[in-house]
NUKEZA-429663 format. One record per residue: x, y, z of N, C-alpha, C in turn; residue in three letters. Coordinates in steps of 0.02 Angstrom, whole numbers, padded with zeros to 5 digits, always signed. Example, Ala and Ser with C-alpha at 12.3 -4.5 7.8 and 13.67 -1.06 7.14 Angstrom:
residues 2
+00660-00284+00390+00615-00225+00390+00660-00165+00390ALA/+00642-00112+00354+00684-00053+00357+00645+00002+00394SER/
END
This chain:
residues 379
+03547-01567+04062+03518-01500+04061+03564-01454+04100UNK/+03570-01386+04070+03597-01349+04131+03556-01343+04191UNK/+03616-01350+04261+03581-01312+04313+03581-01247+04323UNK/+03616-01199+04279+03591-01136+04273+03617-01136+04208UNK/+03554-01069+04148+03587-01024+04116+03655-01012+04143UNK/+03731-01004+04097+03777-00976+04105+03766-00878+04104UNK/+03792-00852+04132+03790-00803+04122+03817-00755+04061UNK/+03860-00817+04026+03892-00771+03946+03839-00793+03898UNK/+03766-00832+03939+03751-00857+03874+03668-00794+03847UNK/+03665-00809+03785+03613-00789+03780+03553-00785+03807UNK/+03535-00838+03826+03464-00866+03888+03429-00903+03827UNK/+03375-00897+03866+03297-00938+03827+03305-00911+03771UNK/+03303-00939+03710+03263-00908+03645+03214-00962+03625UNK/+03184-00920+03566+03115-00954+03539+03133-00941+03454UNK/+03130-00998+03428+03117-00969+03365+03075-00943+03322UNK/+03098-00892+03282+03026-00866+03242+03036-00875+03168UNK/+02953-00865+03135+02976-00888+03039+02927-00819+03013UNK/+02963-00835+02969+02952-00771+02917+02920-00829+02853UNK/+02859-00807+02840+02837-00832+02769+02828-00782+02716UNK/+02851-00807+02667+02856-00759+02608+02825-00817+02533UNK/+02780-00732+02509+02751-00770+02467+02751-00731+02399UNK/+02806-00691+02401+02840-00676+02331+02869-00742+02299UNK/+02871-00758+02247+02906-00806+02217+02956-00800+02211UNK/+03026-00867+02226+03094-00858+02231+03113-00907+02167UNK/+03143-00869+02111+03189-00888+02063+03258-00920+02075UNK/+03250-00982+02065+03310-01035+02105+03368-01030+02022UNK/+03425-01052+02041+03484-01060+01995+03468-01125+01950UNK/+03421-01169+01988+03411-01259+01926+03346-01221+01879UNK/+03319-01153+01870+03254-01131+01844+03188-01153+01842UNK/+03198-01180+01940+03141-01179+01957+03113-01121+01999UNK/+03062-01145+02008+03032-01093+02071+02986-01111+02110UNK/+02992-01075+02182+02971-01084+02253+02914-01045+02228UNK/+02849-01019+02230+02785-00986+02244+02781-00968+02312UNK/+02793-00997+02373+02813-00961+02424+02858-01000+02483UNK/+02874-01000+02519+02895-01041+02578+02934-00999+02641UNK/+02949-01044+02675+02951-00999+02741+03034-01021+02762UNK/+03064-00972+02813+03125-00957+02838+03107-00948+02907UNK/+03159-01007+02943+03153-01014+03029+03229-00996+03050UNK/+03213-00948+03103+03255-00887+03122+03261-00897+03182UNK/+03333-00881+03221+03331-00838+03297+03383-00776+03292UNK/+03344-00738+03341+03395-00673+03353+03409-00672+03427UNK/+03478-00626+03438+03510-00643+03494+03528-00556+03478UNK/+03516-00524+03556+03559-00471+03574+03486-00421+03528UNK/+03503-00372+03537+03462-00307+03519+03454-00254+03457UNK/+03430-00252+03410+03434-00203+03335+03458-00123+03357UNK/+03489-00092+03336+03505-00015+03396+03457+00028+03316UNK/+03458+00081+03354+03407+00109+03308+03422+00143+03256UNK/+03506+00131+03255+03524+00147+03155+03514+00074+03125UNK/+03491+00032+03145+03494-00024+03124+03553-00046+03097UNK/+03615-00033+03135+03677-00043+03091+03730-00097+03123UNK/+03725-00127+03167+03723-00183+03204+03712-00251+03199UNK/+03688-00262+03162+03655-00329+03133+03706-00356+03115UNK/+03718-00429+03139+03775-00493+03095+03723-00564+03088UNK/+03755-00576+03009+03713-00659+03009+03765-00682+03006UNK/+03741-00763+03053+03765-00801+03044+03738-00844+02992UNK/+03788-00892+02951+03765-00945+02900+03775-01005+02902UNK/+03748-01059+02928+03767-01117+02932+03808-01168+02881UNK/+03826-01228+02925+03871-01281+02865+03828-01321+02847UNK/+03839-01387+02821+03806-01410+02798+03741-01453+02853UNK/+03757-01489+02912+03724-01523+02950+03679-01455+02987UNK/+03694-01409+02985+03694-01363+03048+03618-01315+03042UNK/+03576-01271+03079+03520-01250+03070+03508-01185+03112UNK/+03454-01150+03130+03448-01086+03150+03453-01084+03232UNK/+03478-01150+03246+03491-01140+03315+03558-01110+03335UNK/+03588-01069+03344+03659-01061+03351+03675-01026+03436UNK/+03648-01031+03483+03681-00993+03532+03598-01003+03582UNK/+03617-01011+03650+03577-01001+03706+03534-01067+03703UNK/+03481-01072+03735+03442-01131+03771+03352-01142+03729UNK/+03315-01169+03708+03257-01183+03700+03243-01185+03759UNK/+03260-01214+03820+03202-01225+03845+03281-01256+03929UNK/+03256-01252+03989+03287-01267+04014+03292-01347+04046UNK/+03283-01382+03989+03277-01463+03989+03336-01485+03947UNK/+03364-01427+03871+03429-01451+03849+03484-01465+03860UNK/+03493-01513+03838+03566-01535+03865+03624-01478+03831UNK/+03622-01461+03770+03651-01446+03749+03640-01354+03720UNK/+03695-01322+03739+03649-01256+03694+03669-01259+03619UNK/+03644-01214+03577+03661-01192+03507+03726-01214+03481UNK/+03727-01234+03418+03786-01250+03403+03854-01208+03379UNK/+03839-01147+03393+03904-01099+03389+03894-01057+03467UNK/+03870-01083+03528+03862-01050+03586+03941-01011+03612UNK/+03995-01058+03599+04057-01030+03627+04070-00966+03582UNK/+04043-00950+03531+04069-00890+03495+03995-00816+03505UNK/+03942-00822+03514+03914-00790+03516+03858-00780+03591UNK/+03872-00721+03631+03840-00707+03675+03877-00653+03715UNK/+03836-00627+03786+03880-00583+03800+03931-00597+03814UNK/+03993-00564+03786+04069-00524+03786+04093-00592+03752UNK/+04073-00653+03696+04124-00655+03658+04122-00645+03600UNK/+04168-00699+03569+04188-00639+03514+04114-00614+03456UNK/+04090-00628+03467+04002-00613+03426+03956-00579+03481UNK/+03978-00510+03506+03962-00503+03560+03886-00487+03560UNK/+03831-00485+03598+03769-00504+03599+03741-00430+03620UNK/+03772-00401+03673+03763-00328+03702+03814-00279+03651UNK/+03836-00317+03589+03840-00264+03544+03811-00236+03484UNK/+03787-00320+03470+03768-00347+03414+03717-00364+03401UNK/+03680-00365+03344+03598-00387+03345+03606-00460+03299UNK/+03606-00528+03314+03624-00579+03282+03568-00621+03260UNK/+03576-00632+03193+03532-00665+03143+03540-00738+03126UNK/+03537-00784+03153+03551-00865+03120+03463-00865+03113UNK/+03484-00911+03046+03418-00952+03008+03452-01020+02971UNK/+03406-01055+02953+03385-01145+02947+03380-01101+02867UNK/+03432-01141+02815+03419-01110+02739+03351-01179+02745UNK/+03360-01136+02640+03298-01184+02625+03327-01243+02628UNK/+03267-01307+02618+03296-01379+02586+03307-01386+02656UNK/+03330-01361+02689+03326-01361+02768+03286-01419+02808UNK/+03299-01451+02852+03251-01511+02869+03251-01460+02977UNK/+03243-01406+02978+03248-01369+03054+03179-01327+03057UNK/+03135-01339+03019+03089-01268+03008+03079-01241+02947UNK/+03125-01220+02896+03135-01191+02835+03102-01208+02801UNK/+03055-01215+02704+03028-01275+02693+03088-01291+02668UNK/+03081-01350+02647+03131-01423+02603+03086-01485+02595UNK/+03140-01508+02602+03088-01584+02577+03027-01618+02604UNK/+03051-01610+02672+03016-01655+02723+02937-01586+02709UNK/+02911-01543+02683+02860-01485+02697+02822-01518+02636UNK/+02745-01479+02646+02734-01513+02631+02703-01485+02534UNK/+02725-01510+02477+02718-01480+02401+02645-01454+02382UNK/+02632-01403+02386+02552-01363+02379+02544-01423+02321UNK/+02577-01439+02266+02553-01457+02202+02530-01523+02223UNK/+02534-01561+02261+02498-01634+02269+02485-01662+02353UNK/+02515-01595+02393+02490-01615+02455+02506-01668+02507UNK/+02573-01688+02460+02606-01747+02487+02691-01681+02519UNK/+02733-01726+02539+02799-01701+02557+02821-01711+02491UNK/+02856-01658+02493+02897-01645+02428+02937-01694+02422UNK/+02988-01720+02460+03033-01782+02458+03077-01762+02405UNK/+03092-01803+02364+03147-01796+02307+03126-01740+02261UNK/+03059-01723+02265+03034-01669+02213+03039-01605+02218UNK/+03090-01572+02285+03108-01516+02313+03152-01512+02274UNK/+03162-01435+02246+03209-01407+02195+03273-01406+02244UNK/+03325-01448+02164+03404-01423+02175+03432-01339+02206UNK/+03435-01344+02264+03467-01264+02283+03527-01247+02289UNK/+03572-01150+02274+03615-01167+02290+03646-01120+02330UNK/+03691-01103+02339+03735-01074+02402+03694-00980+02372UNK/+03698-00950+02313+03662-00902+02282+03593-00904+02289UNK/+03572-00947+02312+03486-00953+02293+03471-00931+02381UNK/+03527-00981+02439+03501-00951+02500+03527-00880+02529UNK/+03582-00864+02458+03580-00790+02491+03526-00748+02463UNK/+03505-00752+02407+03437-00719+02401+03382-00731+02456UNK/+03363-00805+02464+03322-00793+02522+03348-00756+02596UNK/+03397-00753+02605+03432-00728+02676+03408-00644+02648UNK/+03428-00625+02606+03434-00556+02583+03353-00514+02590UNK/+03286-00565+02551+03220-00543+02574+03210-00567+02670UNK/+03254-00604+02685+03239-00593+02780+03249-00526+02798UNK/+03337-00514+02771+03350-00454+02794+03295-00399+02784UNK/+03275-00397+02727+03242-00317+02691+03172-00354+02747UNK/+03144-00414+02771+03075-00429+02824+03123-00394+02889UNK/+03168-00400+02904+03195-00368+02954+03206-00295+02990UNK/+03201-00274+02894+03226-00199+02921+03297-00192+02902UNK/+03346-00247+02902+03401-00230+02886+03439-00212+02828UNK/+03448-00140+02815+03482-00119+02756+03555-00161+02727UNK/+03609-00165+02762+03667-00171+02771+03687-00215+02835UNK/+03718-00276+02813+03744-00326+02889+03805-00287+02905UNK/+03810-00283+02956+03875-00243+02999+03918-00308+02993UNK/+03914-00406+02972+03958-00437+02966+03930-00478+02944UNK/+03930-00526+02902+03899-00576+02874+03961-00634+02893UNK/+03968-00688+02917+04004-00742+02972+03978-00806+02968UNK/+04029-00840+02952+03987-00941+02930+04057-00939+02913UNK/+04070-01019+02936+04115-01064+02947+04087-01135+02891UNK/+04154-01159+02853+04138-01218+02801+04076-01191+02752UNK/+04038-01223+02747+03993-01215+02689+03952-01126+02702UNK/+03961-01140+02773+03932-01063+02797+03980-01006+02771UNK/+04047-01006+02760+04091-00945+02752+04095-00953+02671UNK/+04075-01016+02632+04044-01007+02563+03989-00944+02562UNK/+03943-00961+02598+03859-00903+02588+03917-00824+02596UNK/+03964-00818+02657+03968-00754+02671+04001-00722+02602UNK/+04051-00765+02569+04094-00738+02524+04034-00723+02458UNK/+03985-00754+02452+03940-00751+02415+03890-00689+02432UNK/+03880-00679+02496+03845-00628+02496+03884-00557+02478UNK/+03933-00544+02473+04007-00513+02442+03996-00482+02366UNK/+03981-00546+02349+03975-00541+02257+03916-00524+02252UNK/+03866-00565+02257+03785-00538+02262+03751-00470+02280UNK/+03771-00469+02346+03756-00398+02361+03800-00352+02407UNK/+03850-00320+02361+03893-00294+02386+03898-00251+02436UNK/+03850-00216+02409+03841-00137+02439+03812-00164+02525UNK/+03778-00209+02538+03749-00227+02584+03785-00273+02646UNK/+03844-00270+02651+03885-00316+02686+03946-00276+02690UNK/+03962-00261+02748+04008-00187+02790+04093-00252+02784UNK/+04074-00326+02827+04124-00343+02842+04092-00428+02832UNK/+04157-00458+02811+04109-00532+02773+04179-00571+02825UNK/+04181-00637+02854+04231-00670+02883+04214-00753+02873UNK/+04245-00765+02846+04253-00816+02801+04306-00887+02830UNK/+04269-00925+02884+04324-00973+02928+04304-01047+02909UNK/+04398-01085+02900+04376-01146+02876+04356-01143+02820UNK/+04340-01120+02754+04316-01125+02706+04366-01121+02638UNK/+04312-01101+02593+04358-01123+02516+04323-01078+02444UNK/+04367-01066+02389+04332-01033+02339+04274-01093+02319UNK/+04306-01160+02299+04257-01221+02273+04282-01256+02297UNK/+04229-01316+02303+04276-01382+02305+04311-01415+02284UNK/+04384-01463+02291+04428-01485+02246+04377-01566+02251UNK/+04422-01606+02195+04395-01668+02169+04390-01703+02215UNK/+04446-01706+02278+04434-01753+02311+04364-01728+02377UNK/+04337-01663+02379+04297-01663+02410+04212-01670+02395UNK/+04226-01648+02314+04180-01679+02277+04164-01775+02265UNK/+04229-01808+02279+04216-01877+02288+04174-01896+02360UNK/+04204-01886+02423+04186-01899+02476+04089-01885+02448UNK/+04083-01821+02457+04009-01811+02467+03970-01848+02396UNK/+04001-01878+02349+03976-01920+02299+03949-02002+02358UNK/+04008-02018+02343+04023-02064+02406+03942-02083+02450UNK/+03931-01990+02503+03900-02006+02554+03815-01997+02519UNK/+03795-01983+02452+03742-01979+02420+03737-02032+02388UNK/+03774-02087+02364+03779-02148+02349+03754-02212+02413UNK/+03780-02180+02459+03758-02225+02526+03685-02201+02547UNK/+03644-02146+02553+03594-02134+02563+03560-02178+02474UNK/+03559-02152+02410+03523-02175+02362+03497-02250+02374UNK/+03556-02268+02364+03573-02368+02366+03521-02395+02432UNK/+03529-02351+02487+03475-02393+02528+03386-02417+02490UNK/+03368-02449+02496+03302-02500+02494+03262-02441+02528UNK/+03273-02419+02572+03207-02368+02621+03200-02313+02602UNK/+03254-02259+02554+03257-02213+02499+03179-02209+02454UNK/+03154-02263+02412+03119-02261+02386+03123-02191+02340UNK/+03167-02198+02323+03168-02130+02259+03168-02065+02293UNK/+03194-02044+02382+03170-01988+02386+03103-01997+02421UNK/+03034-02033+02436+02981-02030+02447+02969-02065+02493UNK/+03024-02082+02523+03026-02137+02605+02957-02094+02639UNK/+02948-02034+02650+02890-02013+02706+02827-02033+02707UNK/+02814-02040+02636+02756-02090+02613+02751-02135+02623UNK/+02801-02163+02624+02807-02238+02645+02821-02254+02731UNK/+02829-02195+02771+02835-02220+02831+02896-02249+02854UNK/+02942-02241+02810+03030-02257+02823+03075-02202+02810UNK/+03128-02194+02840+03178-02177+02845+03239-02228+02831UNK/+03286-02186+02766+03348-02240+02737+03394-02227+02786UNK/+03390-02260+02846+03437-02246+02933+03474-02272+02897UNK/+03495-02339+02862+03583-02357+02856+03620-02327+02814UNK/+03599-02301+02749+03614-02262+02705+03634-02170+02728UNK/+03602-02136+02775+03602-02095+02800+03652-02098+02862UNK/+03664-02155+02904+03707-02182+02959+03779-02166+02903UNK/+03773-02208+02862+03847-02202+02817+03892-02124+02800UNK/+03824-02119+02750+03820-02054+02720+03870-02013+02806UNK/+03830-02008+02846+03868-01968+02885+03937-02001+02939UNK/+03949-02043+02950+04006-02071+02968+04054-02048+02903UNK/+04056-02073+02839+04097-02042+02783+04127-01975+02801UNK/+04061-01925+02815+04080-01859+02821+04125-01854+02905UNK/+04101-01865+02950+04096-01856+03004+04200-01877+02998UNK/+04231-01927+02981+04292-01949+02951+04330-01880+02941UNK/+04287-01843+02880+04332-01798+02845+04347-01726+02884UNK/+04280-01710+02940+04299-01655+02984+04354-01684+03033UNK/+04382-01715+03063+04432-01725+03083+04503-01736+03061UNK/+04559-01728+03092+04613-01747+03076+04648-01804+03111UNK/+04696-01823+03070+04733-01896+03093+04757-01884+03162UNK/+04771-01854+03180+04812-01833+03259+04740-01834+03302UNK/+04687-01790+03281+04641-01784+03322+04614-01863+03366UNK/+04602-01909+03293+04596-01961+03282+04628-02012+03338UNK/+04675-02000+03322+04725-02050+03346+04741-02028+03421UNK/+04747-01952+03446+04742-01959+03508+04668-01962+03566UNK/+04612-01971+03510+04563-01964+03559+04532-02055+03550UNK/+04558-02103+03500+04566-02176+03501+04615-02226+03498UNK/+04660-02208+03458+04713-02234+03456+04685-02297+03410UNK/+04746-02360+03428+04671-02427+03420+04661-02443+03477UNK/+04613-02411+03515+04586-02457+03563+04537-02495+03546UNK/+04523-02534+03599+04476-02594+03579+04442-02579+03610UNK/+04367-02592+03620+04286-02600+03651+04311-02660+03714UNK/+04350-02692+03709+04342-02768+03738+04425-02808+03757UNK/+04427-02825+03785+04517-02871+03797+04533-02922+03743UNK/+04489-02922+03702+04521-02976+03657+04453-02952+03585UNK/+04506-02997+03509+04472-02971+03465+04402-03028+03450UNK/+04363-03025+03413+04294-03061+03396+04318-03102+03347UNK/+04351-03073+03282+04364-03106+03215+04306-03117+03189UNK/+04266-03079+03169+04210-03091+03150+04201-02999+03093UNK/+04139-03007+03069+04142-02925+03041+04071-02889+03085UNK/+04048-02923+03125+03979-02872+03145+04001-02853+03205UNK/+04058-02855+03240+04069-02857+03307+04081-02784+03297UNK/+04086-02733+03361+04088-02678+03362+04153-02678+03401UNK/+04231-02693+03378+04282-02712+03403+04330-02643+03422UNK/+04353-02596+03386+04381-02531+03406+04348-02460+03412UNK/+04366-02434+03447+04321-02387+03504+04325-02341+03442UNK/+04345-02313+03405+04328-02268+03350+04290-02293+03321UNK/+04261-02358+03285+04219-02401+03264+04146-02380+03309UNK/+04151-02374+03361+04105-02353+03396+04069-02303+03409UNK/+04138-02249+03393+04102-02183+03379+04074-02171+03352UNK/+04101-02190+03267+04056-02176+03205+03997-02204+03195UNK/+03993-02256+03232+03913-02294+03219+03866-02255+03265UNK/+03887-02216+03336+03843-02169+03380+03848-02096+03368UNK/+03884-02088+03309+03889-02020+03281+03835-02055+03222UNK/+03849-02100+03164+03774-02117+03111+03723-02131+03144UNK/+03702-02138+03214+03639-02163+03224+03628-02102+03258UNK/+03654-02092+03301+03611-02016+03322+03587-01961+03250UNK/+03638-01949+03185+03632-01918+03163+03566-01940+03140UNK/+03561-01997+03115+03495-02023+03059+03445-01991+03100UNK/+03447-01993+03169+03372-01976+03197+03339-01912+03202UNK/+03413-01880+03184+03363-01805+03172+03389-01757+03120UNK/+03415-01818+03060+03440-01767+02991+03378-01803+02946UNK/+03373-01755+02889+03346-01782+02827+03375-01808+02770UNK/+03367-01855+02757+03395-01875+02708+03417-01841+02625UNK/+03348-01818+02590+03341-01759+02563+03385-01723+02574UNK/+03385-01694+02624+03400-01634+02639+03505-01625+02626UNK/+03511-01715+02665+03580-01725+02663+03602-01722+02583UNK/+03564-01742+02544+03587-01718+02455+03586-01655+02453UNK/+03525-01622+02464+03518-01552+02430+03611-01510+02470UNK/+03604-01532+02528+03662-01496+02533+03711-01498+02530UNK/+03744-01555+02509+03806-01589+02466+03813-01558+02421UNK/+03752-01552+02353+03779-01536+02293+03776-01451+02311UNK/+03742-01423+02344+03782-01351+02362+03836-01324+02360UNK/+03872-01383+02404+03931-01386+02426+03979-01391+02358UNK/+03943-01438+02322+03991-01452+02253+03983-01409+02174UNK/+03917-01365+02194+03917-01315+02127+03922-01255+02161UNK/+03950-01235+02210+03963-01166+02237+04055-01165+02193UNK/+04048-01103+02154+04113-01080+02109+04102-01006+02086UNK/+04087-00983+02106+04070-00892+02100+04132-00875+02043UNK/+04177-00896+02036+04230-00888+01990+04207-00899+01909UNK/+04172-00974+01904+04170-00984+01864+04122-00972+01809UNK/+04069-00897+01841+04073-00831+01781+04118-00769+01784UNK/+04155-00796+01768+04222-00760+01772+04295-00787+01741UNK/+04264-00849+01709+04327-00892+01665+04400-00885+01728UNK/+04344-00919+01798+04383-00950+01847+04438-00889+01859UNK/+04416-00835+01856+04473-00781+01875+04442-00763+01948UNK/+04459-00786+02018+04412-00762+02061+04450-00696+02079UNK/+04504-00650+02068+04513-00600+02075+04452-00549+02053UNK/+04425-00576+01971+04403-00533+01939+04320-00550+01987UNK/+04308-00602+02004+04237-00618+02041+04256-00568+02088UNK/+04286-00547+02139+04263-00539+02168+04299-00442+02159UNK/+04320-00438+02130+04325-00345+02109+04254-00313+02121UNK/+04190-00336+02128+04125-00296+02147+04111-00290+02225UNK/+04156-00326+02269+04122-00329+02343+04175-00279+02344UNK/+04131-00227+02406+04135-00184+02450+04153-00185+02536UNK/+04164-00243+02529+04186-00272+02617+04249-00278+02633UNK/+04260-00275+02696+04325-00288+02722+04320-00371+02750UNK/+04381-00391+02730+04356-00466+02760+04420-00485+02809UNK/+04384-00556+02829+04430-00579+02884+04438-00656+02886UNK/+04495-00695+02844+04484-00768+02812+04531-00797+02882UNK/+04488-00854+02906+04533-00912+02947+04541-00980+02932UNK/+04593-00996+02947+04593-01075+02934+04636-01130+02983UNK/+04627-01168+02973+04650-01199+03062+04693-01289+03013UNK/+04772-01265+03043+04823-01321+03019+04821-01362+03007UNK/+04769-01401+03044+04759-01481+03040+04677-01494+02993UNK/+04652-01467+02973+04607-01453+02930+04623-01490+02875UNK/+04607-01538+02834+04607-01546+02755+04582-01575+02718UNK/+04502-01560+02737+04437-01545+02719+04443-01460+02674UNK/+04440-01433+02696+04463-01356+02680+04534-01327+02700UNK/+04573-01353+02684+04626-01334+02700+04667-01254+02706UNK/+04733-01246+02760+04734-01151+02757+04749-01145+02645UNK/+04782-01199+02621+04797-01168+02556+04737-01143+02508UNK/+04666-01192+02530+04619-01148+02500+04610-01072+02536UNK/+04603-01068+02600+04595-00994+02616+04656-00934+02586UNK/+04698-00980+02584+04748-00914+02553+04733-00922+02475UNK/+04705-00952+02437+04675-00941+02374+04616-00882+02372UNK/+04579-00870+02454+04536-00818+02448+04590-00765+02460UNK/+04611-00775+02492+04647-00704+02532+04704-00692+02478UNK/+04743-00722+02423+04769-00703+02362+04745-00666+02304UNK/+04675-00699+02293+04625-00657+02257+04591-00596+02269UNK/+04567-00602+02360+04562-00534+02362+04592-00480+02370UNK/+04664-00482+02384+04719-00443+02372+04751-00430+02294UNK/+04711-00462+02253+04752-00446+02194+04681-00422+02179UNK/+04641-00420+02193+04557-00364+02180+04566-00296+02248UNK/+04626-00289+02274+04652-00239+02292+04583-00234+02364UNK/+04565-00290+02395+04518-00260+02444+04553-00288+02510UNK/+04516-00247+02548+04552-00245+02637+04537-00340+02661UNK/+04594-00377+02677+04595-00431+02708+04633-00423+02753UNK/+04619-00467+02818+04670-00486+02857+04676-00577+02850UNK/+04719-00609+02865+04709-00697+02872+04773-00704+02929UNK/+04726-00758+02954+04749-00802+03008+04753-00881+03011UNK/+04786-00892+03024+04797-00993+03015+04823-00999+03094UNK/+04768-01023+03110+04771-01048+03182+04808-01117+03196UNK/+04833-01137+03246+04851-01187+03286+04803-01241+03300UNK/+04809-01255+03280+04736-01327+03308+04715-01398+03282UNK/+04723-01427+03339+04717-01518+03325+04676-01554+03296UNK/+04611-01508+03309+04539-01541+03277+04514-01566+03209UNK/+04551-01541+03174+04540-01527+03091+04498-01474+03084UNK/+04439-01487+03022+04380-01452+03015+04335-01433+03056UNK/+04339-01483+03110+04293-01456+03166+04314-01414+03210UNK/+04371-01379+03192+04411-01323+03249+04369-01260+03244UNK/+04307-01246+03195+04294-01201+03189+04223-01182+03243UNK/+04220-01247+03260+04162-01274+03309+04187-01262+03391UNK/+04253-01254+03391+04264-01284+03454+04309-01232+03483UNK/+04304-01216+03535+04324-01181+03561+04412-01165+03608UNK/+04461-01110+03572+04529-01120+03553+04530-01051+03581UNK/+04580-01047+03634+04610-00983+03647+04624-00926+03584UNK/+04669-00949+03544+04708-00898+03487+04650-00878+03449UNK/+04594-00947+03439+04544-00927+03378+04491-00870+03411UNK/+04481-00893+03481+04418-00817+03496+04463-00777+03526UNK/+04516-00773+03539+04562-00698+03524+04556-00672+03480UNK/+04564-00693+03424+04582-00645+03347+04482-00648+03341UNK/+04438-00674+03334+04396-00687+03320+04369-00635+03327UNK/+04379-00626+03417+04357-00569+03468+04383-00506+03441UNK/+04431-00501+03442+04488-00456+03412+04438-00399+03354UNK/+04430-00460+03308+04421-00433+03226+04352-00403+03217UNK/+04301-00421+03291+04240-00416+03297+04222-00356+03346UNK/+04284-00343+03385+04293-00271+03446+04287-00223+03369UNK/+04327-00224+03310+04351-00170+03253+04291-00136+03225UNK/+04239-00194+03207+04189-00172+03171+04100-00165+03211UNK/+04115-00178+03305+04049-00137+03339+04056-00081+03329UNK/+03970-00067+03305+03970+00007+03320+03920+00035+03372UNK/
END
């Protein structure tokens, strides 16, 4: 736990939900009848209401992003180094929006909630969602908010998918969109991995089609996998190798296969078991295939110049060297397109060891420019 609030940090928050009971028209042509959106805000609305930035989460990630629940956490929010007072998401400038999308297993409904139509958890019977479907729901928060226009719409990996999307969707309504770590679509080989990690959740025995809650199980080894797979691909080989090397657990080897013999071996099994205990399984599909039918191009006969000729934003694309999960050559596929749709970009390709997870972690050069690009557009 901290022994104090930091002083850059936000402090205590509480989260709040917004239920809405307009019906939401999803992209698979189903539909929600109503459900609810779990939210925190950080920093203050000014009274043009013109201030406002959302944040959008990645795939594991939820409406916690910055400051403390409660002063027993160990840990604050999971984008704390980027948002609070004076950095680069500054808090005394800014009025900041993170929410838990749907399918969401943080608050939001999704699977684990519970289906008006039979009163059971929805489980596998929660509609396919997609990166378009949670900017519509983000879009009725805003208009529950009050907010006309985001002064920045901001998400990293699957999150800087939603921002570029909120771009196309609703143009007029998004001043400045920044787009880090991310990609137009996914290529094949990232579409394999997350095949891969939905194959290891299905195949488990405790799955039960999706309906484990009924049953009082959780598919932990299938879900353990599922995320070790991933957990692999946010890193890079250097990262890798200088934070294990091969070390061993022990002075000598087992020769055996259950032994828990090299210390990276170790990680990934306390990175899949912590994760199983507080991800959803569900939830880990619904947001995979997000990940893999998000292509805004492809009404557009894959011309994303021509996709994106309707946004009205200035943007700001990053991507970090050792990355290749999302690599900088996908970001300069955004930042090519939107220069040949003639709109204001800047791009940056940062320095950094981490891979994918550099966008998480906190890097001199990255909350310089971050800070930088975020001093341009307070008002």
């Amino acid at each position: 736990m901290p022994t104090a609030i930091p002083a850059d940090s936000v402090g205590l928050v509480s989260p709040q939900v917004a239920h809405f009971a307009e019906p939401l028209s999803l992209a698979c042509g189903r539909t929600l009848a109503d459900y609810q959106l779990i939210y925190e805000t950080y920093g203050e609305l000014n009274a043009a209401r013109s201030n406002a930035v959302l944040i959008c989460h990645a795939l594991s990630g939820h409406h916690h992003a910055a400051g403390y629940h409660s002063l027993d956490d160990r840990k604050p929010g999971w984008w704390d180094s980027c948002i609070g007072p004076g950095k680069p998401i500054d808090t005394e400038r800014f009025f900041v929006v993170s929410l838990n999308n749907l399918g969401g297993c943080n608050g939001s409904t999704g699977p684990g909630s519970t289906n008006p139509a039979s009163g059971k958890p929805y489980g596998a019977d929660f509609p396919v969602v997609t990166v378009e479907d949670w900017v519509h729901s983000q879009a009725r928060l805003a208009e529950r908010l009050g907010i006309e226009q985001w002064a920045a719409v901001v998400g990293g990996s699957l999150g800087g998918m939603q921002a570029l999307q909120w771009t196309i969707s609703y143009p007029e309504r998004v001043r400045h969109c920044l787009a880090i770590a991310s990609a137009p679509k996914l290529s094949a080989q990232n579409i394999a991995f997350n095949e891969v990690a939905r194959q290891a959740i299905l195949s488990d025995p405790e799955f039960h089609g999706g309906h484990f809650q009924e049953m009082g199980v959780i598919p932990k080894r299938g879900l353990m996998l599922a995320r070790m797979v991933g957990h692999i691909t946010y890193l890079s080989d250097d990262a890798m190798g200088t934070k294990f090397g091969r070390g061993l657990k022990s002075e000598k080897l087992n020769y055996d296969f259950n032994s828990v013999e090299f210390q990276v071996e170790s990680y990934l099994r306390y990175q899949g078991e912590e994760f199983s205990g507080r991800f959803d399984a569900n939830t880990y599909l619904l947001m995979t295939k997000a990940l893999d039918y998000f292509d805004p191009a492809a009404a557009h006969d894959d011309d994303l110049a021509r996709t994106f000729e309707v946004a009205q934003a200035n943007f700001c694309v990053m991507s970090f060297t050792t990355d290749w999960r999302f690599s900088p050559e996908r970001s300069r596929e955004i930042v090519d397109a939107l220069l040949a749709a003639r709109k204001n970009v800047c791009y940056l390709e940062i320095e950094a060891p981490q891979g994918h997870d550099a966008f998480l972690i906190p890097n001199p050069r990255y909350l310089q420019a971050f800070r930088g690009y975020m001093n341009r557009i307070a008002v």
